[in-house]
C-alpha positions as CSV (number, residue, x, y, z in Angstrom):
1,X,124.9,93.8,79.9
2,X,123.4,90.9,77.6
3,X,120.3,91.1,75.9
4,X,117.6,89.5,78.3
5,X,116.8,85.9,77.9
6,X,112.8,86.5,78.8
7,X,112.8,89.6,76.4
8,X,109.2,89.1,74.5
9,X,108.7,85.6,76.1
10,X,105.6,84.7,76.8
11,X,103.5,81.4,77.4
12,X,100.0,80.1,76.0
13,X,97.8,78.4,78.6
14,X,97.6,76.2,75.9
15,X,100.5,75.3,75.1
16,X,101.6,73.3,78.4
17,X,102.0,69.9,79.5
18,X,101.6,68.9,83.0
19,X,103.0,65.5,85.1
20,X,101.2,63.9,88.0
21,X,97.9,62.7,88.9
22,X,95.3,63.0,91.8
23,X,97.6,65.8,93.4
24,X,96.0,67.5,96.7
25,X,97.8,71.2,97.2
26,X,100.7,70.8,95.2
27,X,101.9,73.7,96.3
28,X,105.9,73.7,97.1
29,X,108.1,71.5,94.5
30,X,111.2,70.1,94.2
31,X,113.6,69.4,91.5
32,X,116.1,67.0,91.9
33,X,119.1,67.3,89.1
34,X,118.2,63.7,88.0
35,X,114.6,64.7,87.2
36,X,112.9,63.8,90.1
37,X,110.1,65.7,91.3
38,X,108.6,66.2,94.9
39,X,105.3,67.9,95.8
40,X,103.9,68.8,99.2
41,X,100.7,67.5,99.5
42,X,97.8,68.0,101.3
43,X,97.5,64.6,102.6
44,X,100.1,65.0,104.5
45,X,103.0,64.7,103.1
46,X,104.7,64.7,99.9
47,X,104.7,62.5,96.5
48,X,107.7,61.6,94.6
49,X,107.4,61.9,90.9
50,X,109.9,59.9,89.3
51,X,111.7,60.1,85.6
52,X,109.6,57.7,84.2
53,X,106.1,59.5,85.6
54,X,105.6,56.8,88.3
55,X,104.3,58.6,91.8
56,X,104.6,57.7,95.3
57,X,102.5,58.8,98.4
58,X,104.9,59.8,101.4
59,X,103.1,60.6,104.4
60,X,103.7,61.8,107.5
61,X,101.0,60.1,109.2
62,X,97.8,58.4,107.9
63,X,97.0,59.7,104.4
64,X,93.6,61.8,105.0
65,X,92.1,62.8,101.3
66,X,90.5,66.5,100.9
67,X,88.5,68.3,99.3
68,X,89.7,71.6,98.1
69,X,87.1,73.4,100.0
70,X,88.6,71.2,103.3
71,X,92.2,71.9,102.9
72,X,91.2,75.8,102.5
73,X,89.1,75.4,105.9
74,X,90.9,72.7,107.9
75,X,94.0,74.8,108.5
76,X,94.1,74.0,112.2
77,X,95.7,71.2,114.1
78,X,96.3,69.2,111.0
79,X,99.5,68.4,108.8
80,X,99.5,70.6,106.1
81,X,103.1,70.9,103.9
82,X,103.7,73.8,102.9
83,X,107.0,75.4,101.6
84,X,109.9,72.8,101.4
85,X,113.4,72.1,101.0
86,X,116.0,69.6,101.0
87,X,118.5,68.9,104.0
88,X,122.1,68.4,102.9
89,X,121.5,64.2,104.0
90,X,118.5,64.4,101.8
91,X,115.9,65.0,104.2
92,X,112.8,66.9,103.5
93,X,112.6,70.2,105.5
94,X,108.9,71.3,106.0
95,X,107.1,74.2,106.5
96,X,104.1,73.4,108.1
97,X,101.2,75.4,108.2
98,X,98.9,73.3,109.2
99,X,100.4,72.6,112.5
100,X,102.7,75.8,112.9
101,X,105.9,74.1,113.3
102,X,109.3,73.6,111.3
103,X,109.5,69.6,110.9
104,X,111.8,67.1,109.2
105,X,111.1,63.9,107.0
106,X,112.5,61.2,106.5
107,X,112.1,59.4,102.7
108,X,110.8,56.5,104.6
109,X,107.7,59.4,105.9
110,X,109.4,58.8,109.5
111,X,109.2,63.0,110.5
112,X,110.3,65.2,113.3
113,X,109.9,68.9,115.0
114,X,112.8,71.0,114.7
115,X,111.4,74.1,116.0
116,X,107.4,74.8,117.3
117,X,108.2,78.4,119.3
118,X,110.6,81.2,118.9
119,X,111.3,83.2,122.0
120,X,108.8,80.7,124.2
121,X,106.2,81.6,122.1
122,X,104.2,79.8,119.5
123,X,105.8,80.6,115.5
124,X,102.0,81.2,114.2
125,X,101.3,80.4,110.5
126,X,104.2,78.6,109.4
127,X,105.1,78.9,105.6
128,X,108.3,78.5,103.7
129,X,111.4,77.1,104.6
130,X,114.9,77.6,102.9
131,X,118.5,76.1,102.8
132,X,121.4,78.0,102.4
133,X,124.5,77.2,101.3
134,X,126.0,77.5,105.1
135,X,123.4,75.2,106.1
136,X,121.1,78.1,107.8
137,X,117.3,77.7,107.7
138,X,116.0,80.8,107.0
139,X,111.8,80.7,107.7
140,X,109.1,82.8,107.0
141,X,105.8,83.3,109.4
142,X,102.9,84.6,107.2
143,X,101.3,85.8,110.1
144,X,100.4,85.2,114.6
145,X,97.0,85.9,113.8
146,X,95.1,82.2,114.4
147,X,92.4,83.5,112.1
148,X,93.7,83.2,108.4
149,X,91.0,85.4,106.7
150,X,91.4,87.8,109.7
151,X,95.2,87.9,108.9
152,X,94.6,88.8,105.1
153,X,93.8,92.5,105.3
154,X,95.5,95.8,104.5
155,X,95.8,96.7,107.7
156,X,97.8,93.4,109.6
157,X,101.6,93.6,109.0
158,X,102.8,90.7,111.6
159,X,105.2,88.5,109.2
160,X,108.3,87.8,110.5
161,X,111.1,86.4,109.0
162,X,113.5,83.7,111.4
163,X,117.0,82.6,111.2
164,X,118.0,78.9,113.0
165,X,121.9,78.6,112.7
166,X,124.9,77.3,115.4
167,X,123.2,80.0,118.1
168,X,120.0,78.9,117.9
169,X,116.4,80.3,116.0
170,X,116.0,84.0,116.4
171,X,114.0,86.8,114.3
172,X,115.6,88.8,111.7
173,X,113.4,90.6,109.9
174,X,109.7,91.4,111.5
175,X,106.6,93.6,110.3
176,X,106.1,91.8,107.0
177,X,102.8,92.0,105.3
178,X,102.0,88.0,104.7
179,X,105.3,86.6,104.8
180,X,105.7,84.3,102.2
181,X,108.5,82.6,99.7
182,X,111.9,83.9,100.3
183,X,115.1,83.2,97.9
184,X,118.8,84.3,98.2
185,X,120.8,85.8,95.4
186,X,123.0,83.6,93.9
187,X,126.4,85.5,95.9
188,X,123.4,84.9,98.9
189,X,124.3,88.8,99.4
190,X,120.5,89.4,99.5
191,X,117.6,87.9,100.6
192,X,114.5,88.7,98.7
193,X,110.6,88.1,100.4
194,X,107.2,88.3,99.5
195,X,105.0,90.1,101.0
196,X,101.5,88.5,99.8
197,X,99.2,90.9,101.3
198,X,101.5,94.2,100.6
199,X,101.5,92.8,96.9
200,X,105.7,93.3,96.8
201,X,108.8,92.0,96.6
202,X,111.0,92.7,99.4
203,X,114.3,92.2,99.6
204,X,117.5,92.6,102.9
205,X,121.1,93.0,102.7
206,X,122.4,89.4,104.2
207,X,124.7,90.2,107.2
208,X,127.6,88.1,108.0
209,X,125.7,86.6,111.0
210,X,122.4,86.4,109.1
211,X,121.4,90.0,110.6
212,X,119.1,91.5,107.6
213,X,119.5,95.2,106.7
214,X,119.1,97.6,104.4
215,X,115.5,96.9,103.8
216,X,114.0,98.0,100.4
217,X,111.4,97.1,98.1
218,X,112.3,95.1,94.8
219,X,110.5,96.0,91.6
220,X,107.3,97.4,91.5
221,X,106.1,99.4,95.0
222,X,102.4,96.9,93.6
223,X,101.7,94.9,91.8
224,X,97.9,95.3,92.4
225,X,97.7,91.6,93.4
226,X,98.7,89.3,95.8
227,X,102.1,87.3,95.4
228,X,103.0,83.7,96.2
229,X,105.8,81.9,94.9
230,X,109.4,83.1,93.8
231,X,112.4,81.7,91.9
232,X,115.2,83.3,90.6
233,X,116.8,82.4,87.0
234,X,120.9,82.3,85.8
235,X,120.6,85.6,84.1
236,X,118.7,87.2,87.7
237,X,115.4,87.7,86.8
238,X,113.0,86.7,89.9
239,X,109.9,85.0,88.7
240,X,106.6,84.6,90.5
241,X,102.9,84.0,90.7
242,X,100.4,86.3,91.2
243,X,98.1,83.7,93.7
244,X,94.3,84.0,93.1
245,X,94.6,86.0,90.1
246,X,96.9,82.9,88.6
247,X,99.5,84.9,86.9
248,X,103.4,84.1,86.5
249,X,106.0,87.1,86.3
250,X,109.5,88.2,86.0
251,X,111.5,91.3,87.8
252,X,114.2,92.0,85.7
253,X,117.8,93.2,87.2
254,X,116.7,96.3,86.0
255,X,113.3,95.9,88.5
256,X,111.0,96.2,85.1
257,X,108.1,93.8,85.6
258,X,107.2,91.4,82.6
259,X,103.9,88.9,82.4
260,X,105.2,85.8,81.3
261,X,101.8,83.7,81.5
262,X,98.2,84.9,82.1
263,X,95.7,82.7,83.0
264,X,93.4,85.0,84.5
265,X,92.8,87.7,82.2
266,X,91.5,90.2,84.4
267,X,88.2,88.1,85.1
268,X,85.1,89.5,87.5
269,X,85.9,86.9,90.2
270,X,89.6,88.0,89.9
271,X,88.3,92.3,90.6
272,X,85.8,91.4,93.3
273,X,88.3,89.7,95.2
274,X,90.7,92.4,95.3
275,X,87.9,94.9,95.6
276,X,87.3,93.1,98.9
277,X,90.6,92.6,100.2
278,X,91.3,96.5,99.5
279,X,88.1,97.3,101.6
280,X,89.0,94.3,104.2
281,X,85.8,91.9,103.6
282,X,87.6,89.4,102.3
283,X,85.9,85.7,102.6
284,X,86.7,82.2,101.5
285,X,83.6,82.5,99.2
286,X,85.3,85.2,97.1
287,X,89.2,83.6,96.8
288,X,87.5,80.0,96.2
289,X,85.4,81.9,93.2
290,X,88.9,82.4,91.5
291,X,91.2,80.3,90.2
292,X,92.2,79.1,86.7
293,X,91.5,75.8,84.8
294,X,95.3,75.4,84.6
295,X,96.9,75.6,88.0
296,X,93.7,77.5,90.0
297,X,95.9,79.4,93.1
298,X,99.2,79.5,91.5
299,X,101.9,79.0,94.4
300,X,105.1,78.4,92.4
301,X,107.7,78.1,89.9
302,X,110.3,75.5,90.3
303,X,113.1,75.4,87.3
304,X,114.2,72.2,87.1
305,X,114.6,69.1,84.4
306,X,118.5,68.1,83.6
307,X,119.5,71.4,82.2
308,X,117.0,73.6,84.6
309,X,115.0,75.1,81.9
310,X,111.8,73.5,82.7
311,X,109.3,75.3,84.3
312,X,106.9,73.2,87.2
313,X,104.0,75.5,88.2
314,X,102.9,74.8,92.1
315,X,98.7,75.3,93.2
316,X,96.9,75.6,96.3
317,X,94.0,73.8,94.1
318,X,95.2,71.7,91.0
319,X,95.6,68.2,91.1
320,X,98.6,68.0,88.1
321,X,101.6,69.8,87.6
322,X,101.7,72.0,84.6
323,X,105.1,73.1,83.0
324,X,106.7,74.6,80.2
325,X,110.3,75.3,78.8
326,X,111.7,78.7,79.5
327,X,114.3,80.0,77.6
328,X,116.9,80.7,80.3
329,X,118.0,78.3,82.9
330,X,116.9,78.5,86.2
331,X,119.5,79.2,89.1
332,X,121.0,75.9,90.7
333,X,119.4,75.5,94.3
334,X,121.7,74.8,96.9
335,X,121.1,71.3,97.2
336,X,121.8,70.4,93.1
337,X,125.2,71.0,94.9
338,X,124.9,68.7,97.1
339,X,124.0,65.2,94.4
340,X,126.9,66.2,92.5
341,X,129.2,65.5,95.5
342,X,127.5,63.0,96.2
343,X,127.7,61.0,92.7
344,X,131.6,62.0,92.6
């Protein structure tokens, strides 16, 4: 096998630039292959970043600024993008966890439900949403405990993975610890997920009908903090953020764990949270003591620019986009596929 491209890579806090400007929860982006940028925002909707740096306000509704402190507590019965993706026509798939439901919107801010219940129930905390190359929506549910800080313990393993296809939306994978991100290999052979509260990297063997099997941990058993975002590279490395304790990492094919940026450096807020997490007292006092100057919650890495080498780093609090060049290409999502037909 070739030498790894992330071998002795690391990134200075530094050292990065960042794009955009008065960003609330920029949590999920997207990279469009002609530079384009989109960001959920906590407003309600998303803002397009465009080539030229030039940003647009899409909402869903009436545009409602927050507060970081108000998005963190207001996470009931209000629009709140979370994960996203793009439809093959273009349209933005959202996760919603503010109102617990899979929508649909339009460029034009125009949005719809797709799917509020699974078997006649309520999801519960809606989070990420992905596209296959089969058009399948594969979704995560972090949790169906209404109480978010009640949800985060050691001891509350509800997450549940759902499949919506040709037969419908059905579970395929339950008992997750904080469902979060999910990605699919690039054969789509496996389907890797985080579990934020177990503080792991799950990952399923992909049936032929979506069934997931074969379920094992990926990489370390813990990684002794909690885990956001994931993205996986050309060569197959999975990168990700440690959330809270604002880290971003690599699992190698091999399942070695490398730090590729620290912005946290073990600090005191950083140890008492998880000390309280561990010993399930947990509060929003402790996780809105942490977070970094740079991107404070770090969500998620997006690879994207016109050769998908640059790095976009998602928050739950920063109001910019920070990014840096990595030296491997990231792996094309499923809708780069897509624009190219479409410019042919």
């Amino acid at each position: 096998m070739p030498s790894n491209p992330i071998d002795g890579f690391e990134v200075d806090p530094a050292s990065l630039a960042s794009i955009g400007r008065d960003l609330q929860r920029p949590e999920c982006i997207l990279a469009e292959a002609d530079g384009t940028i989109w960001s959920a925002d906590a407003r309600g909707g998303v803002v397009r970043i465009a080539t030229d740096g030039s940003q647009t306000l899409i909402a869903q509704g009436d545009a409602v600024p927050a507060s970081a402190t108000e998005q963190f507590t207001r996470i009931v019965n209000d629009t709140l993008p979370n994960g996203m993706a793009f439809a093959r026509n273009g349209d933005i798939l959202i996760a919603n966890f503010g109102t617990d439901r899979l929508e649909v919107m339009k460029r034009t801010g125009e949005s719809s439900v797709l799917y509020d219940a699974i078997n006649g129930r309520p999801f519960g905390r809606v989070n990420f949403v992905l596209r296959d190359s089969r058009d399948r929506l594969w979704l995560t549910v972090s949790t169906r405990v209404p109480d978010l800080i009640m949800s985060m313990t050691p001891s509350v393993r509800d997450g549940y993975i759902a499949l919506a296809d040709e037969k419908g939306i059905r579970i395929v994978a339950d008992g997750l610890h904080f469902t979060n991100e999910i990605r699919l290999d690039a054969k789509e052979e496996w389907l890797y997920a985080v579990e934020t509260c177990g503080m792991r990297v799950t990952r399923f063997r992909v049936a032929d009908d979506g069934a997931l099997n074969s379920r094992e941990t990926y990489g370390p058993d813990n990684h002794g903090r909690m885990i956001d975002g994931i993205a996986f590279d050309s060569f197959g490395n999975l990168w990700g953020t440690h959330i809270f304790t604002d880290r971003i990492f690599a699992i190698t094919p091999d399942g070695d764990l490398r730090i590729i940026l620290d912005d946290d450096r073990d600090s005191e807020a950083g140890r008492q949270l998880l000390q309280a997490y561990a010993e399930e007292r947990l509060t929003p006092e402790l996780m809105l003591a942490c977070g970094s100057a740079l991107a404070p919650w770090m969500a998620s890495v997006t690879f994207g620019g016109p050769d998908l080498s640059t790095v976009y780093i998602g928050s739950l609090r920063g109001t910019t986009i920070p990014f840096f060049r990595s030296p491997v290409a990231g792996a094309p999502p499923v809708h780069w596929a897509d624009q190219r037909l479409e410019r042919r």
